[in-house]
N, CA, C and O atoms as a GROMACS GRO file, in nm:
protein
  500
    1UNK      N    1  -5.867   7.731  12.266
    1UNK     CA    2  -5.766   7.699  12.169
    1UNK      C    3  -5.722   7.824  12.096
    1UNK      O    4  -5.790   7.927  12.090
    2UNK      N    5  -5.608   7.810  12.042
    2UNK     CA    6  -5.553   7.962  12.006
    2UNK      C    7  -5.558   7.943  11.816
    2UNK      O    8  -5.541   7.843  11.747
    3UNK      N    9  -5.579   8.037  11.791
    3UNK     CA   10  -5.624   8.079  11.631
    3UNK      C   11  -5.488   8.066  11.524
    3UNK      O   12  -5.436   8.164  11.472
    4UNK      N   13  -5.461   7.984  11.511
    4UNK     CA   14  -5.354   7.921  11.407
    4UNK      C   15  -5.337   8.067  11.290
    4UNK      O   16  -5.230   8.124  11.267
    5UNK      N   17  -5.458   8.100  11.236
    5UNK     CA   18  -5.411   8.199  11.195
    5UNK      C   19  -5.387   8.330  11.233
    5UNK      O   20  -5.311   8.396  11.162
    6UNK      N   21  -5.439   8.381  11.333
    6UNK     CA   22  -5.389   8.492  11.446
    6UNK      C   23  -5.215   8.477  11.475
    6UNK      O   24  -5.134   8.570  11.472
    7UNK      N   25  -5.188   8.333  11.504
    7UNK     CA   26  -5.060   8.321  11.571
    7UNK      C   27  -5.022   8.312  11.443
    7UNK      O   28  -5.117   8.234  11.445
    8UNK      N   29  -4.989   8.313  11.356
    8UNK     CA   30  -4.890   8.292  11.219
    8UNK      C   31  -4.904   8.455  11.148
    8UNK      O   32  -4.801   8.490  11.091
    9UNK      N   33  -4.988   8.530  11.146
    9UNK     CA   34  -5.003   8.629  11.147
    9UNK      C   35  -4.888   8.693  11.245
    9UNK      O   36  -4.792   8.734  11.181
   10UNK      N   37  -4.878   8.711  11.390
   10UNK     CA   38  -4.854   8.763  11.517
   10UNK      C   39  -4.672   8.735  11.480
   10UNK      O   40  -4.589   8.825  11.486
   11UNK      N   41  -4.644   8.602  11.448
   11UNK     CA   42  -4.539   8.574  11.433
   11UNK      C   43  -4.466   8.626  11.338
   11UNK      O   44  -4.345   8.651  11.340
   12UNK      N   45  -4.557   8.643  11.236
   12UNK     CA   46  -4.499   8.756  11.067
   12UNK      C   47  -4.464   8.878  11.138
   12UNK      O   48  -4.344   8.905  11.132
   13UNK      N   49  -4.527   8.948  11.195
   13UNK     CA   50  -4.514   9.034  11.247
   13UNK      C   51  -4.400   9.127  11.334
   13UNK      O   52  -4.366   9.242  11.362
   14UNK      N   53  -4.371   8.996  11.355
   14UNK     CA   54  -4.270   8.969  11.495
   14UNK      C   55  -4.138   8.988  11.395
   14UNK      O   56  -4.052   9.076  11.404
   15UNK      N   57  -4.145   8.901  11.315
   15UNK     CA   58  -4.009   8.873  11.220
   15UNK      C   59  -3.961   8.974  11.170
   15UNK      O   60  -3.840   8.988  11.190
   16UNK      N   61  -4.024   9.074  11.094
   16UNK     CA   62  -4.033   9.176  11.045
   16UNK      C   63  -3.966   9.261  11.084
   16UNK      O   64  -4.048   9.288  11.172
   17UNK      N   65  -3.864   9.354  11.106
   17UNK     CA   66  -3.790   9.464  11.181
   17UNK      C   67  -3.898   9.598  11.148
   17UNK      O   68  -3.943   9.582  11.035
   18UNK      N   69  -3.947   9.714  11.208
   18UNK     CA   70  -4.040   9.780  11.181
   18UNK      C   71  -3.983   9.852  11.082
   18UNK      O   72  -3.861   9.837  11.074
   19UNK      N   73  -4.031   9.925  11.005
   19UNK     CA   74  -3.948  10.006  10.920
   19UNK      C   75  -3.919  10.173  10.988
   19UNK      O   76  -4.028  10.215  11.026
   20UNK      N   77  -3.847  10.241  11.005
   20UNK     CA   78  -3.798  10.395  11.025
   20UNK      C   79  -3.805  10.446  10.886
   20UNK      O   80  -3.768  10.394  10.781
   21UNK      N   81  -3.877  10.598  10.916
   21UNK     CA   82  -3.812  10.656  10.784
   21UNK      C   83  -3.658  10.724  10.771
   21UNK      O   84  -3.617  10.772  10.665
   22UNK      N   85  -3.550  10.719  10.937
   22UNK     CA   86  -3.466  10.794  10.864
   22UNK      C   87  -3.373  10.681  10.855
   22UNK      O   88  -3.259  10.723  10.875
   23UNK      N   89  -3.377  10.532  10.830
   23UNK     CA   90  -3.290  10.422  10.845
   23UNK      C   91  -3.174  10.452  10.737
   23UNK      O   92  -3.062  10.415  10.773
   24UNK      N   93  -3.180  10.503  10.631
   24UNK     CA   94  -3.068  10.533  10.544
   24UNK      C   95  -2.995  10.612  10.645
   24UNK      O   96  -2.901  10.559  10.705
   25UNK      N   97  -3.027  10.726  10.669
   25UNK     CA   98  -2.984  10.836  10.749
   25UNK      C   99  -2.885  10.773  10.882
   25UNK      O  100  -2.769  10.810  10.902
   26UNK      N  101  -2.942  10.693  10.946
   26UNK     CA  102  -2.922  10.653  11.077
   26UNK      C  103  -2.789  10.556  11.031
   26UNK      O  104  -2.674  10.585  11.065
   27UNK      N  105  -2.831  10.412  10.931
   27UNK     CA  106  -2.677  10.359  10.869
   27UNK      C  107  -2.564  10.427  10.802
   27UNK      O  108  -2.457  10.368  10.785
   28UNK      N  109  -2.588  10.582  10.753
   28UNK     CA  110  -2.489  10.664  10.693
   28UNK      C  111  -2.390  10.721  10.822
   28UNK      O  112  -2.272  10.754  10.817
   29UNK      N  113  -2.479  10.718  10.933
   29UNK     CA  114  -2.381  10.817  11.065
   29UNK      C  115  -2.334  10.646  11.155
   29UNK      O  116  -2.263  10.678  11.250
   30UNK      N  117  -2.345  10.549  11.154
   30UNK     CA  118  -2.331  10.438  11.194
   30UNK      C  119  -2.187  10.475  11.112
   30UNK      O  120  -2.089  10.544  11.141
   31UNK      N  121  -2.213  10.415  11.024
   31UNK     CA  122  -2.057  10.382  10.894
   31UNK      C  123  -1.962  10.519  10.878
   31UNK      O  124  -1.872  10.531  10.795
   32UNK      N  125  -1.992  10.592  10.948
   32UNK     CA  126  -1.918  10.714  10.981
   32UNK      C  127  -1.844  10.721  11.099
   32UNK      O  128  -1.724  10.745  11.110
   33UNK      N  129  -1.922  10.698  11.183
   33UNK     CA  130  -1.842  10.696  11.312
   33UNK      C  131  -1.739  10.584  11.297
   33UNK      O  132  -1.623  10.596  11.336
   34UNK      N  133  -1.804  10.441  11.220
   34UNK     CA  134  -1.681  10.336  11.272
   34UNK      C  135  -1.554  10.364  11.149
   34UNK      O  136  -1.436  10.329  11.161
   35UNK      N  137  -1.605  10.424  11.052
   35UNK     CA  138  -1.419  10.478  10.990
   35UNK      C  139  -1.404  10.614  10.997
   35UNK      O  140  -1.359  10.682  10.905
   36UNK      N  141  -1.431  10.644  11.073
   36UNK     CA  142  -1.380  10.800  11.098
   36UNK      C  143  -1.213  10.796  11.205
   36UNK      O  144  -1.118  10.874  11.201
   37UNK      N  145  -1.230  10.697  11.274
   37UNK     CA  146  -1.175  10.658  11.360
   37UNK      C  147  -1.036  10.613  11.358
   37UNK      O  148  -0.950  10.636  11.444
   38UNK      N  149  -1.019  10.516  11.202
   38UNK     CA  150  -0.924  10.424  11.210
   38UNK      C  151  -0.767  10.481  11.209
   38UNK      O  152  -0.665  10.424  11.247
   39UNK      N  153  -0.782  10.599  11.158
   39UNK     CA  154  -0.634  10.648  11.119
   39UNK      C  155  -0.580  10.701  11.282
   39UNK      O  156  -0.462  10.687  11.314
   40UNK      N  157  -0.681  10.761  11.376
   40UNK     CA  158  -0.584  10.783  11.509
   40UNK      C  159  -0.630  10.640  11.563
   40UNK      O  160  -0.536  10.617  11.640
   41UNK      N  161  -0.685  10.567  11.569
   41UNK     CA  162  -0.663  10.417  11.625
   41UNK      C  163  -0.500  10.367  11.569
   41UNK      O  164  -0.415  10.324  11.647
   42UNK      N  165  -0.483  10.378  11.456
   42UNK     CA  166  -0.351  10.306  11.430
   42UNK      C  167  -0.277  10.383  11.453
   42UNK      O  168  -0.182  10.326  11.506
   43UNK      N  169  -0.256  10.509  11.445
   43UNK     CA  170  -0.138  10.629  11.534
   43UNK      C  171  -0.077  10.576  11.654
   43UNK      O  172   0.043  10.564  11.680
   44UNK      N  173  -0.225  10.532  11.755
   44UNK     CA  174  -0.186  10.549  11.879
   44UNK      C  175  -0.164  10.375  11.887
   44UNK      O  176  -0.081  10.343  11.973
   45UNK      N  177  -0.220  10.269  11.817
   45UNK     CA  178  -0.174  10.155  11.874
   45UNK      C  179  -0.023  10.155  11.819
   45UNK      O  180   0.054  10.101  11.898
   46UNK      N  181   0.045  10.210  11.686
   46UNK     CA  182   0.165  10.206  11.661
   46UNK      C  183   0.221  10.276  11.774
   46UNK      O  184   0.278  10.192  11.844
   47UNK      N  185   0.228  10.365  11.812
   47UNK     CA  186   0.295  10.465  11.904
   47UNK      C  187   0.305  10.377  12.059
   47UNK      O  188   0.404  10.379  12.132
   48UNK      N  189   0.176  10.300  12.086
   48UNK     CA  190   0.201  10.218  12.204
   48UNK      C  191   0.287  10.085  12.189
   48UNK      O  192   0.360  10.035  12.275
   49UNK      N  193   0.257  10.031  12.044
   49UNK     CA  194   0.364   9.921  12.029
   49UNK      C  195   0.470   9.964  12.026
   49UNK      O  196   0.544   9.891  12.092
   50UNK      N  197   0.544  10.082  11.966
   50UNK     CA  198   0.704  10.143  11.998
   50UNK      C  199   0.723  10.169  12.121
   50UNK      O  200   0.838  10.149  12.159
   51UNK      N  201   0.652  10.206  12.197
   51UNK     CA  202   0.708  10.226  12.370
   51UNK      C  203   0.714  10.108  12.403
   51UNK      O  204   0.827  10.075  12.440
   52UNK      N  205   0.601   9.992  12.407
   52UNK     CA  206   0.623   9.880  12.476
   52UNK      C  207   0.740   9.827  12.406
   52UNK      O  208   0.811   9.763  12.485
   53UNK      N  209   0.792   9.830  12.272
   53UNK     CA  210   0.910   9.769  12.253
   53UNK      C  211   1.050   9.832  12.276
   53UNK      O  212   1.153   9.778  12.237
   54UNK      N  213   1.048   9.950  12.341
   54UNK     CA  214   1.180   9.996  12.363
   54UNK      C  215   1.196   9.967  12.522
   54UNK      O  216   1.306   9.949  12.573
   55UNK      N  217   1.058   9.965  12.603
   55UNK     CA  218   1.054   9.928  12.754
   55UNK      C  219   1.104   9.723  12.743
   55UNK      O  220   1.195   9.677  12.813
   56UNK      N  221   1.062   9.677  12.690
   56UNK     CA  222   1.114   9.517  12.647
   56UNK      C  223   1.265   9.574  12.645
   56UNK      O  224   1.332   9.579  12.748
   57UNK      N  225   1.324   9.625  12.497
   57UNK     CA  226   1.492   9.671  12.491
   57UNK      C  227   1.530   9.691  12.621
   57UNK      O  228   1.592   9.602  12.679
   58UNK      N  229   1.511   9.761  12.659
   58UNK     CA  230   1.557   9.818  12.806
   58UNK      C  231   1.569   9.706  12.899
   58UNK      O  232   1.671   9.672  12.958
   59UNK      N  233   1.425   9.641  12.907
   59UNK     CA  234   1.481   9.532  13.044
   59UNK      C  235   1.580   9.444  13.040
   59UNK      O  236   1.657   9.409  13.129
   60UNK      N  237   1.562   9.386  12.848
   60UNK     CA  238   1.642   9.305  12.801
   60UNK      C  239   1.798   9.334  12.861
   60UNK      O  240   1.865   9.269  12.942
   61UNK      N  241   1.826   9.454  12.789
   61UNK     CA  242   1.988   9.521  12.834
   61UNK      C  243   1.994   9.529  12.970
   61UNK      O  244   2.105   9.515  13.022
   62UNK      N  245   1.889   9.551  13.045
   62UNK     CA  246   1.907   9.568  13.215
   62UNK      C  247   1.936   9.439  13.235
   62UNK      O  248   2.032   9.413  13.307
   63UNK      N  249   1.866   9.342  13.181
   63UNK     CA  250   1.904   9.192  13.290
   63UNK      C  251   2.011   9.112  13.280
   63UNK      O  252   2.017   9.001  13.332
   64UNK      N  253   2.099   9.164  13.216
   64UNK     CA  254   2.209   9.092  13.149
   64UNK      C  255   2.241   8.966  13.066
   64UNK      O  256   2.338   8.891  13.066
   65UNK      N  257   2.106   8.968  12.983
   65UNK     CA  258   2.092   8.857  12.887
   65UNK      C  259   2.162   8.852  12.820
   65UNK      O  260   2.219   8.743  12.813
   66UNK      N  261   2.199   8.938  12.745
   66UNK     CA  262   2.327   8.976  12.650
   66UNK      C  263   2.453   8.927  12.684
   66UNK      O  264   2.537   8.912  12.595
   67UNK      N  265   2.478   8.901  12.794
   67UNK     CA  266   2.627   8.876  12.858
   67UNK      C  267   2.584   8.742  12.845
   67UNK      O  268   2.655   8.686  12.760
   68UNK      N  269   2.480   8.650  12.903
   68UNK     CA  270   2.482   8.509  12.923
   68UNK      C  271   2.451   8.474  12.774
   68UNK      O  272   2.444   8.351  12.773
   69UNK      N  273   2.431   8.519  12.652
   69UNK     CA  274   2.423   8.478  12.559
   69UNK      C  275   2.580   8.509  12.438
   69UNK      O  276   2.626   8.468  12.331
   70UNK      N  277   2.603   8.580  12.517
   70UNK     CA  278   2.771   8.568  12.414
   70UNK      C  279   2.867   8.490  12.508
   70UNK      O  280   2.971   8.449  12.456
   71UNK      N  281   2.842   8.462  12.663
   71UNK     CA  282   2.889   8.349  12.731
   71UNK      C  283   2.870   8.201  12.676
   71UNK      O  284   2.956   8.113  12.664
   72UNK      N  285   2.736   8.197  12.645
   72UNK     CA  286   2.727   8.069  12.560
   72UNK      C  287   2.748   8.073  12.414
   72UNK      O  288   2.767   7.970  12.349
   73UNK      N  289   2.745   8.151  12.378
   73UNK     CA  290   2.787   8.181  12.218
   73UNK      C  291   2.982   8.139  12.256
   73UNK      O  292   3.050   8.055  12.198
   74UNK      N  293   3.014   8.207  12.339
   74UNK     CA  294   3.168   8.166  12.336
   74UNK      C  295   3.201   8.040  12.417
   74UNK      O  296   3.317   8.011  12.446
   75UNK      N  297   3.057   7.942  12.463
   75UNK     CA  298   3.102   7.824  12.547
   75UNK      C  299   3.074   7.713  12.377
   75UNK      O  300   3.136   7.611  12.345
   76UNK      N  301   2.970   7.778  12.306
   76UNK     CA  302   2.971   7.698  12.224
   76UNK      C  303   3.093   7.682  12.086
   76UNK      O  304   3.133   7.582  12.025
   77UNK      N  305   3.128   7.831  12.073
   77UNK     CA  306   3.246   7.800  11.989
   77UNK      C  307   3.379   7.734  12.047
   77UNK      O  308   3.462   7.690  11.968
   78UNK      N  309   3.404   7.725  12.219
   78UNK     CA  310   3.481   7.610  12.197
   78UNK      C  311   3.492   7.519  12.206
   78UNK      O  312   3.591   7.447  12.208
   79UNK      N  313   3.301   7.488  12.217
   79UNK     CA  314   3.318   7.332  12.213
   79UNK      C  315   3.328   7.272  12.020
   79UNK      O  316   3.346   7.161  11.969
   80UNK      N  317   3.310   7.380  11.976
   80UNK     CA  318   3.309   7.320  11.820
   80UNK      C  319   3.456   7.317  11.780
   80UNK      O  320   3.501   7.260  11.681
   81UNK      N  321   3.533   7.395  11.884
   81UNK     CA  322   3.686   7.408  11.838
   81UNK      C  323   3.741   7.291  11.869
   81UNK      O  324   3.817   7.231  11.792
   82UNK      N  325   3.695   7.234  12.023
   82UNK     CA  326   3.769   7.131  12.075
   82UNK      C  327   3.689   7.006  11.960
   82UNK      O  328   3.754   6.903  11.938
   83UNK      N  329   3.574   7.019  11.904
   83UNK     CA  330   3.494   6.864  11.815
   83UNK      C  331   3.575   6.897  11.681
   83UNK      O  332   3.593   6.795  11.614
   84UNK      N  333   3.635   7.030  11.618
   84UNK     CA  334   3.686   7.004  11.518
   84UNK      C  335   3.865   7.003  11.571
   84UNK      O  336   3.947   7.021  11.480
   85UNK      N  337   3.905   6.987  11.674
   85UNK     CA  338   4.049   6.924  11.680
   85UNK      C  339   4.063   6.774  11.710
   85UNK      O  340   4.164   6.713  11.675
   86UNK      N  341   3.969   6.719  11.770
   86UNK     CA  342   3.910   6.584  11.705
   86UNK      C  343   3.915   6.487  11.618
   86UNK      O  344   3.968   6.376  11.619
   87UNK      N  345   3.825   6.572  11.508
   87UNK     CA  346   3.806   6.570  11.371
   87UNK      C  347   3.949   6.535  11.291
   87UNK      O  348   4.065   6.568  11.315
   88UNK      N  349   3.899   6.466  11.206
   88UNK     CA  350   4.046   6.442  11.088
   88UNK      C  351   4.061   6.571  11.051
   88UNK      O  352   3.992   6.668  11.084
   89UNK      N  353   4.177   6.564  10.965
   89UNK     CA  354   4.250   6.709  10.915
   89UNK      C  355   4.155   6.710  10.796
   89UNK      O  356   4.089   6.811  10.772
   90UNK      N  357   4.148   6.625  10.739
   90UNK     CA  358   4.063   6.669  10.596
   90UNK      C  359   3.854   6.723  10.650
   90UNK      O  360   3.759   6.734  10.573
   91UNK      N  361   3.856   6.733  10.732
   91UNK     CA  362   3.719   6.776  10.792
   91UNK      C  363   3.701   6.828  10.883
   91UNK      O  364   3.628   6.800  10.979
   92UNK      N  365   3.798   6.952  10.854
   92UNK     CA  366   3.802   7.095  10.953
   92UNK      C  367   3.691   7.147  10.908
   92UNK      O  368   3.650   7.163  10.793
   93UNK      N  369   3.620   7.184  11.071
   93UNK     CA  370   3.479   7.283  11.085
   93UNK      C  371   3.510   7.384  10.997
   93UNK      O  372   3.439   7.408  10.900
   94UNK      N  373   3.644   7.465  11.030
   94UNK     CA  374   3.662   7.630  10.988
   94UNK      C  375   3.614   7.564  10.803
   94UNK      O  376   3.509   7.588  10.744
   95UNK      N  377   3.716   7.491  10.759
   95UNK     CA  378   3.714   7.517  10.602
   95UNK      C  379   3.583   7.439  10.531
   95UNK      O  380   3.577   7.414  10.411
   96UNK      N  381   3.473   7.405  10.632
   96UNK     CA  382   3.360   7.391  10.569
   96UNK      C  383   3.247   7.499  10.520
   96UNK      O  384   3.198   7.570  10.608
   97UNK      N  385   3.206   7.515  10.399
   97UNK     CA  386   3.110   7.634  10.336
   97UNK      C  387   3.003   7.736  10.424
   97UNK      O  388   2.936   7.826  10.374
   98UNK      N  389   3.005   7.702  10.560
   98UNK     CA  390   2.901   7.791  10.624
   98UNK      C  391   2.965   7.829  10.767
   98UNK      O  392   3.043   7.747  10.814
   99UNK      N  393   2.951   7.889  10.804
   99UNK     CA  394   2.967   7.933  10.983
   99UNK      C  395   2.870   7.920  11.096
   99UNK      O  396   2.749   7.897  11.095
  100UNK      N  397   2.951   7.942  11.189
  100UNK     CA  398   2.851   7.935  11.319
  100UNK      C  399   2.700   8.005  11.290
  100UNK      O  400   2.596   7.963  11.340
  101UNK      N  401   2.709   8.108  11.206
  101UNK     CA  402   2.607   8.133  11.186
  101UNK      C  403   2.483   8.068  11.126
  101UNK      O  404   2.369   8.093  11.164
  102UNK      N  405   2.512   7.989  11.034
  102UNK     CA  406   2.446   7.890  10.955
  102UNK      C  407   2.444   7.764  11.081
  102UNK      O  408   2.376   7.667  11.045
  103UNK      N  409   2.485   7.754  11.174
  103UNK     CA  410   2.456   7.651  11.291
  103UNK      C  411   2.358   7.653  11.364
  103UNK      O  412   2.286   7.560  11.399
  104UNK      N  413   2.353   7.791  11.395
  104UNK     CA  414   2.239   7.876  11.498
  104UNK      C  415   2.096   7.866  11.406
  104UNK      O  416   1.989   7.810  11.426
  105UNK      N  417   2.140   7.937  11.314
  105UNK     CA  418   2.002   7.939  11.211
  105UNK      C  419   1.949   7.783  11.178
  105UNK      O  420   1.833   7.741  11.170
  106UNK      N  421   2.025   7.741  11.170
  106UNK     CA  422   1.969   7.591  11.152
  106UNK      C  423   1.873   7.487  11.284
  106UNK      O  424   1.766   7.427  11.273
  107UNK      N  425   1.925   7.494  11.350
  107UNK     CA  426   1.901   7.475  11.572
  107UNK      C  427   1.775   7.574  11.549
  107UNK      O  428   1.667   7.518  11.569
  108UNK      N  429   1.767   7.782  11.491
  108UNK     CA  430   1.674   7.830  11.565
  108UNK      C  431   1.507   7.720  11.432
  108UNK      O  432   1.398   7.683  11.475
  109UNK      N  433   1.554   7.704  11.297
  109UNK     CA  434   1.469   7.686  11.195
  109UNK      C  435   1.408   7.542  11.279
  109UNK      O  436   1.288   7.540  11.307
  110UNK      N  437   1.504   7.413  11.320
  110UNK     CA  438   1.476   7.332  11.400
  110UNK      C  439   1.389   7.334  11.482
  110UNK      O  440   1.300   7.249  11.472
  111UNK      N  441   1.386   7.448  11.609
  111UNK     CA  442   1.323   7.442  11.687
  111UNK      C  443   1.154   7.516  11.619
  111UNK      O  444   1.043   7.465  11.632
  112UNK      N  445   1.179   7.606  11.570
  112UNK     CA  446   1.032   7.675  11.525
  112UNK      C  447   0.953   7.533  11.407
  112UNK      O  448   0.832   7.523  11.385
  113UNK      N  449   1.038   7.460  11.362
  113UNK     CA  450   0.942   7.319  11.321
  113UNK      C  451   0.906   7.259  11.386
  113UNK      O  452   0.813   7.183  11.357
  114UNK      N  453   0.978   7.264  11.547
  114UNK     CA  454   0.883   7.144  11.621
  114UNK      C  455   0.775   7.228  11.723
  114UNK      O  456   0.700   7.185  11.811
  115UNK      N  457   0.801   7.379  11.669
  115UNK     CA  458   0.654   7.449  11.741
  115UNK      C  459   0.524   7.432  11.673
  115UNK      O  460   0.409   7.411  11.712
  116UNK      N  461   0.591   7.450  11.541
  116UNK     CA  462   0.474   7.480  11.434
  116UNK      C  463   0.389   7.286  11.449
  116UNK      O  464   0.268   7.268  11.463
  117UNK      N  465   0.470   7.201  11.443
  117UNK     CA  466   0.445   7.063  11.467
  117UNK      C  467   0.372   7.018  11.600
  117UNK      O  468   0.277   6.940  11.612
  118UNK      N  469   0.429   7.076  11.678
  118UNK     CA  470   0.339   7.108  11.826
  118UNK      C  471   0.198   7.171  11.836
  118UNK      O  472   0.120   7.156  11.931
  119UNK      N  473   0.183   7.222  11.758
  119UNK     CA  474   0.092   7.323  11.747
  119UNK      C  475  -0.022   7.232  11.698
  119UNK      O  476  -0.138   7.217  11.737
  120UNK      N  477   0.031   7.191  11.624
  120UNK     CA  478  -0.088   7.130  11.481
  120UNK      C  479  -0.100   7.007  11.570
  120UNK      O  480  -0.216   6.966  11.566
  121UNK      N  481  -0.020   6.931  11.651
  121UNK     CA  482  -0.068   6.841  11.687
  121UNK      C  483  -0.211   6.855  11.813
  121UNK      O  484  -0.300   6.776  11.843
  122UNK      N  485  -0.181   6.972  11.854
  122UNK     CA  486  -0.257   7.061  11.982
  122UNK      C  487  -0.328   7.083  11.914
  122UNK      O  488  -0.411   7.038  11.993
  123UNK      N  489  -0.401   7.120  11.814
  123UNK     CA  490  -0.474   7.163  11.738
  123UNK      C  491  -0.542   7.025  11.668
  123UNK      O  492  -0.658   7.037  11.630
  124UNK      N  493  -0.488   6.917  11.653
  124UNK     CA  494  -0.568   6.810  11.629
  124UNK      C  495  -0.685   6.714  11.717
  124UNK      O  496  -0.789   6.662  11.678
  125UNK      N  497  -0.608   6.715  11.874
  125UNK     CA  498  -0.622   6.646  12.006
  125UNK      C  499  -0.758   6.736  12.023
  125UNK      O  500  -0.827   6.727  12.124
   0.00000   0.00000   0.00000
């Protein structure tokens, strides 16, 4: 049979981390190395996020997104031209307080509520 107090002893023991005498020493060059570091870590991750975002610009303008989006930018203003000739005279699109712009923004605010709503529901399931 094994010695209850041997093993509770053995186990103190165990728990214990040994002590070093240069452990100050050793956590001072630890906490050195990890912020010695941070200012060219963020140099170079900024410097890689500006290339990867001018290589994005670039493909963007290469693929001709730009063209199919002022194609639909100009398929959608005439369909709002042809819904406000429609429209009674007293509830012309043009002489209402906001623009196409305030249309878009509204559609993009729309859609990022039913991400954020998506999300949380994905996050509930």
């Amino acid at each position: 049979m094994a010695d209850l107090e041997f093993e509770t002893r053995l186990d103190r023991l165990f728990a214990e981390p040994p002590h070093f005498p240069d452990a100050p020493l050793f956590a001072l060059k630890v906490d050195e190395r990890l912020n010695r570091g941070w200012t060219l870590r963020r140099l170079v991750i900024g410097a890689l996020g500006l290339v990867g975002g001018v290589i994005g610009v670039a493909q963007i303008m290469s693929s001709g997104v730009l063209g199919k989006l002022q194609f639909v930018s100009n398929a959608s203003a005439k369909s709002l031209n042809d819904l406000a000739a429609l429209a009674p005279a007293k509830l012309s699109l043009p002489a209402l307080p906001f623009g196409g712009e305030a249309l878009w923004m509204s559609a993009l605010l729309a859609i990022l509520a039913l991400g954020f709503a998506l999300t949380r529901a994905i996050k509930e399931i």
